[in-house]
N, C-alpha and C positions, 0 to 999 in steps of 0.2 A: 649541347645544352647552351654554349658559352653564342652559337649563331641565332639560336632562338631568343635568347634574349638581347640580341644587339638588333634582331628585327622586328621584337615587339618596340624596342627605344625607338628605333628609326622612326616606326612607325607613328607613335605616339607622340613624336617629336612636330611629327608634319601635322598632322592633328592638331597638335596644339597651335603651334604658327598659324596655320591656316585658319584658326578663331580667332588670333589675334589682330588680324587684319581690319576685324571691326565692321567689314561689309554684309549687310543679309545676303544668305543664298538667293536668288531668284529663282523659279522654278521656268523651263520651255516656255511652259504655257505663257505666264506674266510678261515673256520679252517678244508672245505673236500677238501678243494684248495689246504692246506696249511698243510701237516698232520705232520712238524717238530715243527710247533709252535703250533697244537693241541696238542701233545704230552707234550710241554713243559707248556703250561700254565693247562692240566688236570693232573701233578704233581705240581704244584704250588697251585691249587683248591686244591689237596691234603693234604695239608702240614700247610695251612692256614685254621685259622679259623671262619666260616660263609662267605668266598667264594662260596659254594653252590648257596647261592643267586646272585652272584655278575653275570651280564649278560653273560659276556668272559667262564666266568665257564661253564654256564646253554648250549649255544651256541657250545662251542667245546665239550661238553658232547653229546649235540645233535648230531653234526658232528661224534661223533665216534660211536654212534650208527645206524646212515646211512649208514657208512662205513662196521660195521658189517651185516647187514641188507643187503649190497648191495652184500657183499664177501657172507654168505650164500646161497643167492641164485642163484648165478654163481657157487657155489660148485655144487646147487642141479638139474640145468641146466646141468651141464658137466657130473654127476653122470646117468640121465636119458639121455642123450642125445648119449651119446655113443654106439656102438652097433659092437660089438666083433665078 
């Protein structure tokens, strides 16, 4: 009983902190929207430390890997698709 409620505290502890912070979540979407304030908050994820976790990070990380993911394969489309 006495783990369960030191892991609802924990829990709610992080919770709360992490509103306190003041910042909007961003969602994926908003940072392949938006790739100057991807850029700027995946050096600030940089730079800071235990950002990794923090959503905006996890989120424009995701977004830039969509973004690579999507340039790939318009590379490998244009690569095959041409015909000389």
């Amino acid at each position: 009983m006495i783990n369960r409620t030191l892991i609802f505290f924990a829990l709610g502890s992080v919770a709360f902190l992490s509103a306190c912070k003041g910042e909007e979540n961003k969602t994926a979407e908003f940072f392949v929207n938006n790739p100057n304030e991807r850029a700027a908050t995946l050096s600030k994820c940089e730079t800071t430390d235990g950002a990794q976790l923090e959503s905006n990070c996890v989120n424009a990380a995701e977004a830039e890997r969509a973004e690579n993911r999507k340039t790939r394969s318009q590379s490998v489309q244009e690569l095959f698709s041409s015909t000389d």
